[in-house]
N, C-alpha and C positions, 0 to 999 in steps of 0.2 A: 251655436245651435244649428247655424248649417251645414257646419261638419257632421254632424249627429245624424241629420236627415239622411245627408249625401250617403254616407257608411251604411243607413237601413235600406235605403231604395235609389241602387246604385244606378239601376238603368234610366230613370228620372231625371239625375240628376247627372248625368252625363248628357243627358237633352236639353238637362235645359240653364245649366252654368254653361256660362259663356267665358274662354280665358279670358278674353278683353277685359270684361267687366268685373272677374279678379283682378285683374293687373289694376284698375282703376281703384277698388277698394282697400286694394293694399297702398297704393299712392298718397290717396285720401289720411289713412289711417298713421302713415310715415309724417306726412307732413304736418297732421293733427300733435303726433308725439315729440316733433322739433318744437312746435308752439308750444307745450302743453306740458311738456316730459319736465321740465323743472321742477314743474305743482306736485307733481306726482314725489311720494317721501323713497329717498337714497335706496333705502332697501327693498321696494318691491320697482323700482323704476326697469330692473335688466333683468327680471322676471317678466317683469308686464312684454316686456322687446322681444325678449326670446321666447314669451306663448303664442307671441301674435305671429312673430314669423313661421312659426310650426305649422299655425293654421293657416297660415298662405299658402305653404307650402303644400301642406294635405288638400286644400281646395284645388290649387293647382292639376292637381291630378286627376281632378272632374271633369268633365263640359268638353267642348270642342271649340 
């Protein structure tokens, strides 16, 4: 959803994403999926990995 924002009101959110605080939510989100990533069923497991890393990656390029 906050990529969505980001995309419609880009100058927003270049003010007000902070990279730190991606870098921390992707952290968060890594180390939830080493706990967690087992539960999750074989075939959407390196789906789920590879959507969230995109979105890191697109937020990445917000904020200052």
């Amino acid at each position: 959803m906050l990529v969505i924002l980001a995309k419609k009101y880009t100058v927003d959110a270049n003010l007000l994403i902070k990279i730190d605080k991606v870098q921390e939510w992707k952290t968060v989100f890594n180390e939830w999926f080493e706990r967690c990533g087992s539960k999750i069923p074989a075939k959407y497991r390196d789906g789920i990995k590879t959507n969230a890393d995109e979105l890191f990656k697109e937020l990445e390029q917000y904020g200052h």
